[in-house]
Backbone as a ProteinNet text record, in pm:
[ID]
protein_1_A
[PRIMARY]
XXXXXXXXXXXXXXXXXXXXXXXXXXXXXXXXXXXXXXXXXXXXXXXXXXXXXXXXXXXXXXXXXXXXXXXXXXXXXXXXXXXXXXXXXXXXXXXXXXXXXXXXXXXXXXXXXXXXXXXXXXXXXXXXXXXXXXXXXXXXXXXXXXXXXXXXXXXXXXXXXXXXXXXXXXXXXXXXXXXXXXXXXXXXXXXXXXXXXXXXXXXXXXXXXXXXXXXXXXXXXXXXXXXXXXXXXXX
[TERTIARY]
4373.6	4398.9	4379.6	4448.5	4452.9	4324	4305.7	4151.1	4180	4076.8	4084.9	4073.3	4164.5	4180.8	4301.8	4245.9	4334.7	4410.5	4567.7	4685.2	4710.5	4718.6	4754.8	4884.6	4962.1	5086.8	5179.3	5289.1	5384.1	5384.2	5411.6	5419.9	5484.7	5617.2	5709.5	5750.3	5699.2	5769.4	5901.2	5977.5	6099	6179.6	6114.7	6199.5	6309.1	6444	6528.3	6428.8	6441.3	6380.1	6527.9	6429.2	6549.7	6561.3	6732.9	6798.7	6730.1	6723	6613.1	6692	6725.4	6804.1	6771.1	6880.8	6909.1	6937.7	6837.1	6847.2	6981.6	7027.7	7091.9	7197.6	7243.4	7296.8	7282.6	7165.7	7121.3	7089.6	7088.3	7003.4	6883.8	6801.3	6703.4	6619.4	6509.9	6433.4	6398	6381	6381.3	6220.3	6121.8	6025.4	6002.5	6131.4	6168.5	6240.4	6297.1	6395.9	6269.6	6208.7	6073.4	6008.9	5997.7	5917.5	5944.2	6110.5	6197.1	6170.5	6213.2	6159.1	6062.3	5967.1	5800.7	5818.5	5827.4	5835.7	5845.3	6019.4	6086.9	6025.6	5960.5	5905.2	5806.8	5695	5617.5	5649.3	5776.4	5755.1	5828.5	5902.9	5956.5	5820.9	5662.6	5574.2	5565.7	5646.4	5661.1	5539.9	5479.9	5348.5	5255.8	5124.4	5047.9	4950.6	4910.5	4804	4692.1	4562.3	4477.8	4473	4601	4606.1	4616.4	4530.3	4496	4641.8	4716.8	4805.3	4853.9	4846.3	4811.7	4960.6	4974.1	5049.7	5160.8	5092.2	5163.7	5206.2	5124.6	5180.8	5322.1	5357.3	5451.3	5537.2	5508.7	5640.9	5714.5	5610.3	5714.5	5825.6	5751.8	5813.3	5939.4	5923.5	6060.3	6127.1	6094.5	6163.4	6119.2	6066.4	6033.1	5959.1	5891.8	5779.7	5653.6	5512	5392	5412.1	5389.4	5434.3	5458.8	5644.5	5660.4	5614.1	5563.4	5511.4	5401.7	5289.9	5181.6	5199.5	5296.6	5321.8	5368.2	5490	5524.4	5388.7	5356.2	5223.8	5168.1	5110.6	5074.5	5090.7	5211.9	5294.7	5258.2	5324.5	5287.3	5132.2	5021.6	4904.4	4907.1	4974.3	4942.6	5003	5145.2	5173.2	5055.3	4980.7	4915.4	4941.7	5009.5	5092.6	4975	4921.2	4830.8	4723.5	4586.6	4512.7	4456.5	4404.6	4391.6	4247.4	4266.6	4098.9	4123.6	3986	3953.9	3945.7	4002.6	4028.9	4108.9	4175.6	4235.8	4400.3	4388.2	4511.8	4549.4	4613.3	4644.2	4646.8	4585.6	4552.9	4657	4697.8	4819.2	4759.2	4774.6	4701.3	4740.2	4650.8	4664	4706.2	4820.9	4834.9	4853.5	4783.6	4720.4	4884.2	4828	4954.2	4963.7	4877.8	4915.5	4955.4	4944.5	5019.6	5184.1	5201.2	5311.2	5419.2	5320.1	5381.7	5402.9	5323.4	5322.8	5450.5	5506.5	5597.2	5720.6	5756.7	5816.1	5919.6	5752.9	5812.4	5864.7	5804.9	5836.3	5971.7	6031.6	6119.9	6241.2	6228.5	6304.9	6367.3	6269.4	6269.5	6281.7	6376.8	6389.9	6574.9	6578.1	6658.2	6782.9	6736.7	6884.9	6920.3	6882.6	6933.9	7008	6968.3	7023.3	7154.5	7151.2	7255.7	7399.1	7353.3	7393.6	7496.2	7416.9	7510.2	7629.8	7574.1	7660.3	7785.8	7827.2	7929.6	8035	7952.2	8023.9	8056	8001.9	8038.7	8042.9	8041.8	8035.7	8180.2	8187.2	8304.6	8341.7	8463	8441.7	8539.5	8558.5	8534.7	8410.4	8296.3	8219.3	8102.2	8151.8	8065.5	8135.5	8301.3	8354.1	8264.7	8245.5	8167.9	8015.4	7999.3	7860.7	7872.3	8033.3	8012.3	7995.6	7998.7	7991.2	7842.4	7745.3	7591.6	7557	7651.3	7616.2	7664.2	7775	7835.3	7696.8	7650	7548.8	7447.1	7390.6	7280.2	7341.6	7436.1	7511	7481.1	7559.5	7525	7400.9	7312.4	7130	7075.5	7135	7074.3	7116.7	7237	7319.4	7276.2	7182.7	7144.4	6988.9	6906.7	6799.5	6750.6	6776.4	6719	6684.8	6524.4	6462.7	6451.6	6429.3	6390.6	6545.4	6650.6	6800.4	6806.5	6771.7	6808.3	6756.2	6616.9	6573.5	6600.4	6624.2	6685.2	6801.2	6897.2	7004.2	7017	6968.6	6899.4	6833.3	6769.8	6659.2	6830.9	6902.9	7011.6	7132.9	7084.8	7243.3	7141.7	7079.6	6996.1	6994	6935.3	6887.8	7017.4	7093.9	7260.9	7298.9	7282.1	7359	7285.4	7155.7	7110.9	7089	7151.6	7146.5	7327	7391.3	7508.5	7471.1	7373.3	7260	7277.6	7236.2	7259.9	7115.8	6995.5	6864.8	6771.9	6795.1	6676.9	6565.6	6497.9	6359.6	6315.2	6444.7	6439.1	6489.6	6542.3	6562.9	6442.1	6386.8	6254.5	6159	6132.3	6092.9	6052.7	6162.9	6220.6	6158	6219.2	6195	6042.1	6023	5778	5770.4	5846.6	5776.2	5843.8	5988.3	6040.6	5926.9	5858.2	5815.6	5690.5	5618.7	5442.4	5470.5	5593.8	5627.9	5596.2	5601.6	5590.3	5672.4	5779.4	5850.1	5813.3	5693.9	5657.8	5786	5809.3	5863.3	6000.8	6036	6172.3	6205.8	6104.6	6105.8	6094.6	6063	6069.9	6218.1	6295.2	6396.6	6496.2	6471.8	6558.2	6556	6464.1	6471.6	6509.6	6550.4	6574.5	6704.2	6771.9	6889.8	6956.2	6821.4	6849.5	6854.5	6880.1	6865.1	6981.4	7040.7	7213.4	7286.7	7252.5	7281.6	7214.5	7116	7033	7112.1	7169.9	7244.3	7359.9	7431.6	7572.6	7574.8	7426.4	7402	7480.3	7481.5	7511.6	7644.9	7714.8	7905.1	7881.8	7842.4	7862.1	7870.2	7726	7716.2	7843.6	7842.4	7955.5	8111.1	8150.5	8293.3	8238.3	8120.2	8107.7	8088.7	8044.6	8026.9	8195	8296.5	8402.2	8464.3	8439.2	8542.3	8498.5	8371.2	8339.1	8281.8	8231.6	8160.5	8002.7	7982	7807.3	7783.2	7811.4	7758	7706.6	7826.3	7787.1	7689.3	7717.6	7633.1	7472	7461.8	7288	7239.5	7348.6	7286.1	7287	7354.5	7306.7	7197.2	7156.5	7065.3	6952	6933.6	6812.9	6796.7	6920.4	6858.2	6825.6	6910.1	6857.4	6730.8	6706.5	6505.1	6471.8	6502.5	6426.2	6392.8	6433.2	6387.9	6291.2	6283.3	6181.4	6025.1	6043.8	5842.7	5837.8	5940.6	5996.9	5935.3	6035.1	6021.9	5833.1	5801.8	5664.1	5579	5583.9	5480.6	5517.8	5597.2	5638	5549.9	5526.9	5423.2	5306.2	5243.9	5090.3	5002
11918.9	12060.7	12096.9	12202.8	12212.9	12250.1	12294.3	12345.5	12496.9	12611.2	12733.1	12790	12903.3	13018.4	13091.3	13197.5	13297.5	13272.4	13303.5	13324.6	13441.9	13469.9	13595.8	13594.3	13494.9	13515.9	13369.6	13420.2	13377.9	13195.3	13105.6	12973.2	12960.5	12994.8	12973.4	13094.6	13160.4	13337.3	13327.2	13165.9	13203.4	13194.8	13115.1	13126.9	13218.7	13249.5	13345.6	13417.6	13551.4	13579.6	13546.2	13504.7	13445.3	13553.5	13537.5	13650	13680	13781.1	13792.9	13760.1	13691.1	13614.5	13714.5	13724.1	13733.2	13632.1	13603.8	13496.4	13485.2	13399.6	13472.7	13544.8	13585.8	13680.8	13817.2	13827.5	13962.6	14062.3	14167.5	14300.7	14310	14296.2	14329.9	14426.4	14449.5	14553	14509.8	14529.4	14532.7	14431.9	14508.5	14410.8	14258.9	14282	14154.3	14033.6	14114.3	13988.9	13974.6	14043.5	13964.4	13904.1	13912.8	13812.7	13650.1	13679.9	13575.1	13461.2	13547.3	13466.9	13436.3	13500	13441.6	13291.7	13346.4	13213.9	13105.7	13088.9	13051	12915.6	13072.2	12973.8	12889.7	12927.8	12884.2	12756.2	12752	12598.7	12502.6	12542.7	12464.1	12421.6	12496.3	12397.6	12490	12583.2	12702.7	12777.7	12817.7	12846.9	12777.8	12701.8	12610.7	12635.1	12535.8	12545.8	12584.1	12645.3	12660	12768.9	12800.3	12897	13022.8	13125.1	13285	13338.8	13433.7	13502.3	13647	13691.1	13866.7	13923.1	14028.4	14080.4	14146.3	14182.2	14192.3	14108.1	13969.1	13815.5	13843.4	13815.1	13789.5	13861.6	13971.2	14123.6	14074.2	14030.3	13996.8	13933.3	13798.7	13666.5	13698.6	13772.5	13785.1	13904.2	14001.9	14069.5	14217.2	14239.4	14406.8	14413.4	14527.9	14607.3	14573.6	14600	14516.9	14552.3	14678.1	14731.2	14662.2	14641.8	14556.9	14372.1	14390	14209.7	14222.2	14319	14346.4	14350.5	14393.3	14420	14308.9	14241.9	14090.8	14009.2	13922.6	13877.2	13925	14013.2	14070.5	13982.6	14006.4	13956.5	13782.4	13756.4	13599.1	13578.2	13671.7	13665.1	13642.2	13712.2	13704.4	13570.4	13544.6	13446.8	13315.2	13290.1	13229.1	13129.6	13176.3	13110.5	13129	13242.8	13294.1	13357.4	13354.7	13449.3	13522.7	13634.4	13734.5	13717.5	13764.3	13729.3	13866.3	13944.1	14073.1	14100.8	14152.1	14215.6	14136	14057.6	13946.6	13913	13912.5	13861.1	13779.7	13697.9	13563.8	13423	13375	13247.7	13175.8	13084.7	13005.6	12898.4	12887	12799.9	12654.4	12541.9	12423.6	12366.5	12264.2	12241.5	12044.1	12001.3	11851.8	11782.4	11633.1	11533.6	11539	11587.6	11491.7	11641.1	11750.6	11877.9	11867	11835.1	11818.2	11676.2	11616.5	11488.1	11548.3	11634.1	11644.7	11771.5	11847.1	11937.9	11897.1	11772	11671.9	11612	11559.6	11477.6	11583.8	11671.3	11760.2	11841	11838.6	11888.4	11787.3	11677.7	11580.3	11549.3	11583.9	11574.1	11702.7	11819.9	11901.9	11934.6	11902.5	11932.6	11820.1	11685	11557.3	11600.7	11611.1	11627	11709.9	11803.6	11969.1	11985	11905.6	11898.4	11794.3	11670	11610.6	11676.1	11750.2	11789.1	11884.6	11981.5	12045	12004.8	11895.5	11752.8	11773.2	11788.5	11793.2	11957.9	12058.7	12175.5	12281	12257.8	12377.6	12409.2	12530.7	12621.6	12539.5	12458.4	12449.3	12562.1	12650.2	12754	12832.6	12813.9	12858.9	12752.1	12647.8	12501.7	12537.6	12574.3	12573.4	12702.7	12799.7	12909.8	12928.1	12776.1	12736.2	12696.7	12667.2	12580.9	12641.8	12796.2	12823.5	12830	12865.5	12813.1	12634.6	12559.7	12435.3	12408	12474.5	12500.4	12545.7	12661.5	12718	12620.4	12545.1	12471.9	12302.6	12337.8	12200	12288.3	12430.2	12472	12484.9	12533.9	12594.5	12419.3	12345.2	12207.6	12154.7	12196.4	12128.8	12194	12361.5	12424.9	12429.4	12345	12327.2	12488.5	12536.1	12648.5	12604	12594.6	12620.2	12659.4	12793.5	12895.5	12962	12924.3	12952.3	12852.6	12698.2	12613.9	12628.5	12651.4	12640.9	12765.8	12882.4	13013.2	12957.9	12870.4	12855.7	12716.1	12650.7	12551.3	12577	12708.8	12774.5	12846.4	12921.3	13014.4	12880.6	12782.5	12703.7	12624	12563	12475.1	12588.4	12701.7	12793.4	12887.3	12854.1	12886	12807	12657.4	12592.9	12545.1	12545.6	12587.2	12700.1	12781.5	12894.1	12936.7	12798.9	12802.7	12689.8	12667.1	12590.5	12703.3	12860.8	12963	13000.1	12924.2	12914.2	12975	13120.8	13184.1	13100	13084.3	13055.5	12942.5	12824.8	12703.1	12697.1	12822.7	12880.3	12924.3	13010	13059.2	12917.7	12843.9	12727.7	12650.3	12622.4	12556.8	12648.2	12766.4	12852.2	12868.9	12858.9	12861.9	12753.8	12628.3	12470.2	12513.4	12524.4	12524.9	12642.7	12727.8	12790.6	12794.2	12692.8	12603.5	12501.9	12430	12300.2	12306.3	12206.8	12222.3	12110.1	12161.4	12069.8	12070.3	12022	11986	11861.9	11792.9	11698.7	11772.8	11862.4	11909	11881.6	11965.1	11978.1	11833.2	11718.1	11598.2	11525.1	11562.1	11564.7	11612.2	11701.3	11771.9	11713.3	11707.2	11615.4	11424.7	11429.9	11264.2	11272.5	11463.3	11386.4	11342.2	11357.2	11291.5	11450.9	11596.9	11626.6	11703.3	11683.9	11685.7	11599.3	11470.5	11388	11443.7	11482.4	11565.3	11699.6	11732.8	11849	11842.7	11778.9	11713.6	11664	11622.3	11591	11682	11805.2	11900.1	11918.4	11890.7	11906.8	11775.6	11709.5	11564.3	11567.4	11681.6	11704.3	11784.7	11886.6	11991.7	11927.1	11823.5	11716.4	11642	11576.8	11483.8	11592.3	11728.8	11773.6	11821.1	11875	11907.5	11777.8	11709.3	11548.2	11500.9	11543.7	11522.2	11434.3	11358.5	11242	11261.8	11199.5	11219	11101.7	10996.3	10863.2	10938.4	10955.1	10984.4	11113.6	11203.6	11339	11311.2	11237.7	11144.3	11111.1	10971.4	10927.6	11007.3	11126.4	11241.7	11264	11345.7	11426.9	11353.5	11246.1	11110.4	11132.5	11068.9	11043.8	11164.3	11286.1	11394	11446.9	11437.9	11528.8	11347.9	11266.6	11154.2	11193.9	11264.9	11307.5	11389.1	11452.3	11531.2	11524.7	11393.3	11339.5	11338	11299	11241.2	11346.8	11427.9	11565.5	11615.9	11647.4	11716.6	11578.6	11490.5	11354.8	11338.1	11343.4	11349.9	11411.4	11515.4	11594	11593.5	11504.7	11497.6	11406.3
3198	3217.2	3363.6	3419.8	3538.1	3609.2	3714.8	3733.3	3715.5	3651.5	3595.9	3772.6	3796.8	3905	3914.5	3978.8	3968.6	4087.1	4044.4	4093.5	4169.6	4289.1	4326	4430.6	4406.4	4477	4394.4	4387	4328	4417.4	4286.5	4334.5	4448.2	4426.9	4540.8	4594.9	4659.5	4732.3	4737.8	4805	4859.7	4704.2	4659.9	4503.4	4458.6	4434.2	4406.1	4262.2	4230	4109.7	3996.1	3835.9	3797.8	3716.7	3653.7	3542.9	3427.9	3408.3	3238.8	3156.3	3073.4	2988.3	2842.9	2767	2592.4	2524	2468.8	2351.1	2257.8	2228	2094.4	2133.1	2258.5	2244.1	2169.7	2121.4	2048.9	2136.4	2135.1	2200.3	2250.2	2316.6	2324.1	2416.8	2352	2462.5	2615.3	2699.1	2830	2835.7	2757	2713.2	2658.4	2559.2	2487.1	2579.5	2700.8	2763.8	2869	2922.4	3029.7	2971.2	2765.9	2768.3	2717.2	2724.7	2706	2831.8	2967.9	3100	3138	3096.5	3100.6	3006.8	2905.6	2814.7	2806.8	2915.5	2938.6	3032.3	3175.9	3290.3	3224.7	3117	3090.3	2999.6	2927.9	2872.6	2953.1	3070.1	3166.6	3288.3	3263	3324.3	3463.4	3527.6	3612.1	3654.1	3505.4	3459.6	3403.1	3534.1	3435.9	3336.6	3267.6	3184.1	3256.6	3246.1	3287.8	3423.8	3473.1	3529.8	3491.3	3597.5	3589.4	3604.9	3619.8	3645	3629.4	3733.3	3701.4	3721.2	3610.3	3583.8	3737.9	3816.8	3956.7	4005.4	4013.1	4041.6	3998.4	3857.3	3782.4	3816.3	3762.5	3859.6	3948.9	4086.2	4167.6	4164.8	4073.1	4067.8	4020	3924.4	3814.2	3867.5	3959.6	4040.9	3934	3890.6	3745.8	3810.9	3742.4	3747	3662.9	3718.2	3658.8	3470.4	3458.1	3311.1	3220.1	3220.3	3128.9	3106.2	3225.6	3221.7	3117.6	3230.5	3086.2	2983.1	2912.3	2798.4	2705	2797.1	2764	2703.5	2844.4	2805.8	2737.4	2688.6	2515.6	2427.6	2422.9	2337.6	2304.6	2442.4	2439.9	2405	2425	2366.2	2221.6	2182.5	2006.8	1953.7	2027.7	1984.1	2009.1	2090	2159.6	2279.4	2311.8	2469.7	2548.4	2612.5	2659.3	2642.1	2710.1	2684.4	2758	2737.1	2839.1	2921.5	3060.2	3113.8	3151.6	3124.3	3136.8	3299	3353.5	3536.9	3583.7	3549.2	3622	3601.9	3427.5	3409.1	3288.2	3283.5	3170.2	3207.8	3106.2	3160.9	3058.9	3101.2	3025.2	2962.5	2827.1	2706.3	2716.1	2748.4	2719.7	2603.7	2589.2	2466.4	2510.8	2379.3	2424.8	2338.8	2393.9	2371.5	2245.5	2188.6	2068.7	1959	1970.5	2000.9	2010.2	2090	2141.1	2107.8	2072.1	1974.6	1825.6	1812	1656.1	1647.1	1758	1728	1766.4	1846.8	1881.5	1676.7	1647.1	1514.2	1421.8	1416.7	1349.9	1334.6	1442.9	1548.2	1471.7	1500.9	1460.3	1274.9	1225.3	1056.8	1031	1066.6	1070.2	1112.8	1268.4	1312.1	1310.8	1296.9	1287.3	1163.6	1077.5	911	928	983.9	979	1030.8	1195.8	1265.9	1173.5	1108.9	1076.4	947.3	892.9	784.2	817.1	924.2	985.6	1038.8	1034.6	1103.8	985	863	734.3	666.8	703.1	676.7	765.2	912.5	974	1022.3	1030.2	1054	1226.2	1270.9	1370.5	1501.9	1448.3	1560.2	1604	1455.5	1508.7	1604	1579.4	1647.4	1821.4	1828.1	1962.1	2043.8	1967.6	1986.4	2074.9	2064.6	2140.4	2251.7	2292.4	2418.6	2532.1	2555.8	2652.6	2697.9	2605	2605.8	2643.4	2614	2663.6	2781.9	2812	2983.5	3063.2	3054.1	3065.5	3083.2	3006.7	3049.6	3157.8	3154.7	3232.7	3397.5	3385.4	3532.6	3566.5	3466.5	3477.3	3539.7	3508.3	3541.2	3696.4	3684.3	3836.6	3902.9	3885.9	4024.4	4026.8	3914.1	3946.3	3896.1	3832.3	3762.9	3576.9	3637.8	3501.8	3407.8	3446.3	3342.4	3265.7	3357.8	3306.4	3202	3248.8	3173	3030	3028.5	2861	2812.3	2864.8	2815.7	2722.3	2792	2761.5	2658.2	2695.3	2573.9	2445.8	2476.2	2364.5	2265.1	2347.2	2270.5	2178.8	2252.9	2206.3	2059.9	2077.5	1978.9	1826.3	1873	1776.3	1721.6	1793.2	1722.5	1647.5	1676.6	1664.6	1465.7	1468.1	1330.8	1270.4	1309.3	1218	1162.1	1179.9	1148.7	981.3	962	853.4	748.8	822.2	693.7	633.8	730.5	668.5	799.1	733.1	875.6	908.1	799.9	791	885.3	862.5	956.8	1062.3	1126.6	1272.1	1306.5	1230.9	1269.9	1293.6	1212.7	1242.9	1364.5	1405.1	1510.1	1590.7	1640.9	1765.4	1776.3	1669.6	1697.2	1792.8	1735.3	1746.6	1908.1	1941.7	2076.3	2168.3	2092.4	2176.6	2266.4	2160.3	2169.7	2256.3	2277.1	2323.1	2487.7	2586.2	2722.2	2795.5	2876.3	2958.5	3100.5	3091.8	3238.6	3362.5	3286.3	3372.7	3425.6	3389	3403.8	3572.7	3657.1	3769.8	3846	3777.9	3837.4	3795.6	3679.3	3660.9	3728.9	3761.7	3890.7	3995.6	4067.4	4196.9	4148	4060.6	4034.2	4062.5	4019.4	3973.5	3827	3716.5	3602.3	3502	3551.3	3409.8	3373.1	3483	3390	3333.1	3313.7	3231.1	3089	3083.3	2930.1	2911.9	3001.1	2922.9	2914.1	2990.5	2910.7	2823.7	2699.7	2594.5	2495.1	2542.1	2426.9	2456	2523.2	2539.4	2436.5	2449	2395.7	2233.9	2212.5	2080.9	1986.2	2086.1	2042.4	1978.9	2059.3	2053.1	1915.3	1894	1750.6	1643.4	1674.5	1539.5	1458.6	1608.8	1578.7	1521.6	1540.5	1551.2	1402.6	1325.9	1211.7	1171.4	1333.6	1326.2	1300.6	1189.4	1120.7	1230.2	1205.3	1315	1431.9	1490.1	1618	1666.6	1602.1	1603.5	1582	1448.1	1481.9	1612	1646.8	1778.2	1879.6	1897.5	1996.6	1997.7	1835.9	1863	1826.6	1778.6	1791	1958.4	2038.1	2151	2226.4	2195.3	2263	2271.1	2097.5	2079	2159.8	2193.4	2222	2347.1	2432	2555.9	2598.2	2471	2479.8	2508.2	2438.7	2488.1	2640.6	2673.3	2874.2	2931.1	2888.3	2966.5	3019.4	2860.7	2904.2	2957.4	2875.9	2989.6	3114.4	3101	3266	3385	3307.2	3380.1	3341.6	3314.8	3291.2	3405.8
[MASK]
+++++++++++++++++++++++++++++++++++++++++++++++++++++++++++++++++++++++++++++++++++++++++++++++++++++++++++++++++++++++++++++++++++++++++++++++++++++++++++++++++++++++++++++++++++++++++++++++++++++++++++++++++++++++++++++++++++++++++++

């Protein structure tokens, strides 16, 4: 875990502030989309574990006003992303390997089945319907934007099973995606290697239309297979 202190200026100042993203494409409150990008930064590793972070910090970062951050983080409080330190701010919740292994497996016996069957009954205009969300995380990757990328990763995945017809196991998923931590992302980026992981999902999009069960497995086998990469990466 990192060493515990307070944050009082944004990681990177020169940093562009990034877009508040809509999930889903759904509506949301002005509250709801800052606390989409908080989120966001925070499971892309942006925001560490064990770090303080005060609501003005953040403002800046994300370019708003302190207000709705406060309010965000709340939020992410209850969920337990964060917790609050009284005068200071939020401290961002450690979550251990084996945490993260376990929402990993979970993740997997959940989501290949799911995807897989979909190969065999999904509407494929509404499968073509996704690609501009997987375009989306192909550019969020080529420009080294994070918090775009899993915004846009978070909207395409959680579309792409709720074409399943089973709220409950959308809801599912989006807890486990939301506890999860992709630390390595940012070492991915400077490799070079993480647009090859998101051209995963053009990749996916072509086998589910094409009706290929074979192939649509070995996507998304090897795709959640990246996932351990990602957050160890950064440990």
């Amino acid at each position: 875990m990192a060493a515990q202190r307070s944050t009082s200026a944004p990681a990177s100042a020169a940093a562009p502030a990034p877009a508040l993203p809509v999930l889903g494409g759904k509506k949301s409150s002005y509250r709801e989309r800052v606390a989409d990008a908080l989120r966001a930064a925070l499971i892309a590793g942006e925001l560490l574990p064990g770090e303080v972070y005060s609501a003005p910090t953040l403002a800046a970062r994300f370019g708003v006003s302190a207000t709705p951050v406060r309010e965000a983080m709340l939020d992410l409080a209850k969920e337990g992303l964060v917790d609050t330190v009284p005068n200071k701010g939020f401290r961002v919740t450690a979550v251990s390997d084996k945490q993260l292994d376990e929402y990993t497996h979970i993740r997997a016996l959940i989501e290949i089945p799911t995807v897989v069957e979909l190969a065999r009954t999904a509407d494929p205009v509404s499968l073509e319907a996704l690609r501009p969300a997987a375009r989306e995380i192909v550019q969020a990757a080529a420009a080294g934007d994070l918090v775009g990328y899993v915004e846009a990763d978070t909207r395409f995945h959680l579309g792409l099973l709720a074409l399943a017809g089973n709220g409950h196991l959308v809801e599912v998923v989006g807890d486990l995606r939301k506890r999860s931590r992709l630390y390595g992302l940012t070492a991915l980026v400077e490799a070079g290697r993480l647009l090859a992981s998101a051209e995963e999902h053009l990749e996916l999009i072509d086998a589910l239309i094409a009706r290929d069960e074979q192939a649509t497995r070995e996507v998304m086998t090897r795709h959640l297979g990246h996932i351990r990469g990602l957050w160890a990466a950064g440990q």
